[in-house]
C-alpha positions as CSV (number, residue, x, y, z in Angstrom):
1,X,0.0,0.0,0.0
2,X,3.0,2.3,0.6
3,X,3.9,1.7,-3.4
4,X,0.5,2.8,-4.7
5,X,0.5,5.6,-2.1
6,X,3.9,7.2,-3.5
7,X,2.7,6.7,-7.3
8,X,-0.4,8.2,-6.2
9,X,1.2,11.4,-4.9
10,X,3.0,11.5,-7.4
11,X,0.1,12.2,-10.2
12,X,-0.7,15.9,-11.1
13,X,-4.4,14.8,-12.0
14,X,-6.6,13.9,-11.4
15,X,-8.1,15.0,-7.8
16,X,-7.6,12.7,-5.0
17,X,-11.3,12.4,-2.6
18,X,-11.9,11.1,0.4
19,X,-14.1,8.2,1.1
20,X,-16.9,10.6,3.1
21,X,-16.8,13.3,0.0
22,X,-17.4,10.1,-2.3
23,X,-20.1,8.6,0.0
24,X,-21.7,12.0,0.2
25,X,-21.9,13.0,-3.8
26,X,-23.4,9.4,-4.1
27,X,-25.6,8.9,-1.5
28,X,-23.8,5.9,0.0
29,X,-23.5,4.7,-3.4
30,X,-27.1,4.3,-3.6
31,X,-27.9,4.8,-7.5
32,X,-26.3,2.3,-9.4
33,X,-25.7,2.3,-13.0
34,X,-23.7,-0.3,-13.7
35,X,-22.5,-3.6,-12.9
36,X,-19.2,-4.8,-14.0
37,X,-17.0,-7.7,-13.5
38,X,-14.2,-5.2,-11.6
39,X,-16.5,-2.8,-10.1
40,X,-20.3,-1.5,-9.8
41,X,-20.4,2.6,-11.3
42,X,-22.9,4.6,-9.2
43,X,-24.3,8.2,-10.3
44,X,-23.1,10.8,-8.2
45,X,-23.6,14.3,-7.8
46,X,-20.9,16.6,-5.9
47,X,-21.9,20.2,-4.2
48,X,-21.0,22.3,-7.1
49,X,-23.6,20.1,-9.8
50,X,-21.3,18.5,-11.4
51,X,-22.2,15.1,-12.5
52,X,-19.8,11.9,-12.4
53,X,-19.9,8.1,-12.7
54,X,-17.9,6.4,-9.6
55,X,-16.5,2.9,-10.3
56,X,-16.2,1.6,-7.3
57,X,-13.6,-1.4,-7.2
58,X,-14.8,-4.8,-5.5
59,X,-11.9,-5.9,-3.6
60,X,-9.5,-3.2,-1.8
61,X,-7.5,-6.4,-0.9
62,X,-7.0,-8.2,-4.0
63,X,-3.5,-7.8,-6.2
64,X,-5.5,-7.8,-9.7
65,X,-7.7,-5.2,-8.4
66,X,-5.1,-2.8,-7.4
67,X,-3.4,-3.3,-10.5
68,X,-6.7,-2.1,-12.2
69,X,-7.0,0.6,-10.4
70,X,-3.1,1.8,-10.6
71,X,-3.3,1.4,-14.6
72,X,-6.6,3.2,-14.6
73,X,-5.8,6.1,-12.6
74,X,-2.1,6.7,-14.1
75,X,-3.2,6.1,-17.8
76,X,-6.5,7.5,-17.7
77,X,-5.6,10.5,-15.4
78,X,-3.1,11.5,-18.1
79,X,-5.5,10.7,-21.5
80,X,-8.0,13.3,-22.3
81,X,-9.6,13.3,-25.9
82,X,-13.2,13.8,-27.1
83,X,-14.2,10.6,-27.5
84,X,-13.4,9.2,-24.3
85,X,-14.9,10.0,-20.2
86,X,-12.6,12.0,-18.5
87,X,-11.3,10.7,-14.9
88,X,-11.6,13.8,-12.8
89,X,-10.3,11.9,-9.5
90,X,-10.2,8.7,-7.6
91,X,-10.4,7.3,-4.1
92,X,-8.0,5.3,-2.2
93,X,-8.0,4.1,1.3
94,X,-8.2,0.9,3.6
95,X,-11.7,0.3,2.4
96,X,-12.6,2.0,-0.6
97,X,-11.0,2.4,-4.4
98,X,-13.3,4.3,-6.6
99,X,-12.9,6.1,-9.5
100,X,-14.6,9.1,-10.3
101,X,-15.4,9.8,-14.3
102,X,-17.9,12.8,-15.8
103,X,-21.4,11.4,-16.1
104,X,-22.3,10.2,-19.8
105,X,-26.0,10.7,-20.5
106,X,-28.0,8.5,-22.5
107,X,-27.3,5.7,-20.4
108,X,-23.7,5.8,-22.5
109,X,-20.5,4.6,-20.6
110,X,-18.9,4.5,-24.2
């Protein structure tokens, strides 16, 4: 966990939330969009109105999961192009990695 702490400190973007800011802009996680083999994505609103999807990992334990969530975070955090969601931030603790992408309408996580 120290690794992926350092790498994450390292990163310029994307923002960095806390579990409770997370929790909060989701309603516990209470609207879910999506469920996928390496997470569930949950509809989320934050203070300011903004929109986002939040792919909230299944396993904080698991190797392959924090491997996902490592390439996810560096590669997408650093990728931005029309065609493809932008990852505005992520969250990482004991109990929680989530990943927090604008909101698609439509029903479109394409």
């Amino acid at each position: 966990m120290i690794m992926v702490d350092k790498i994450l400190d390292d990163i310029e973007k994307p923002l960095r939330f806390s579990s409770q800011q997370l929790r909060l802009a989701t309603s516990s996680f209470s609207h879910l969009l999506v469920a996928g083999s390496f997470g569930d994505i949950h509809k989320g609103t934050f203070m300011n109105g903004l929109l986002v999807a939040v792919k909230v990992l299944n396993s904080s334990s698991d190797k392959k999961i924090e491997d996902q969530f490592l390439a996810e975070v560096t590669t997408n955090g650093r990728t931005h192009h029309m065609n493809l969601v932008q990852l505005y931030g992520f969250g990482f603790d004991r109990n929680l990695r989530a990943l927090v992408y604008e909101f698609m309408h439509n029903d479109s996580l394409d």
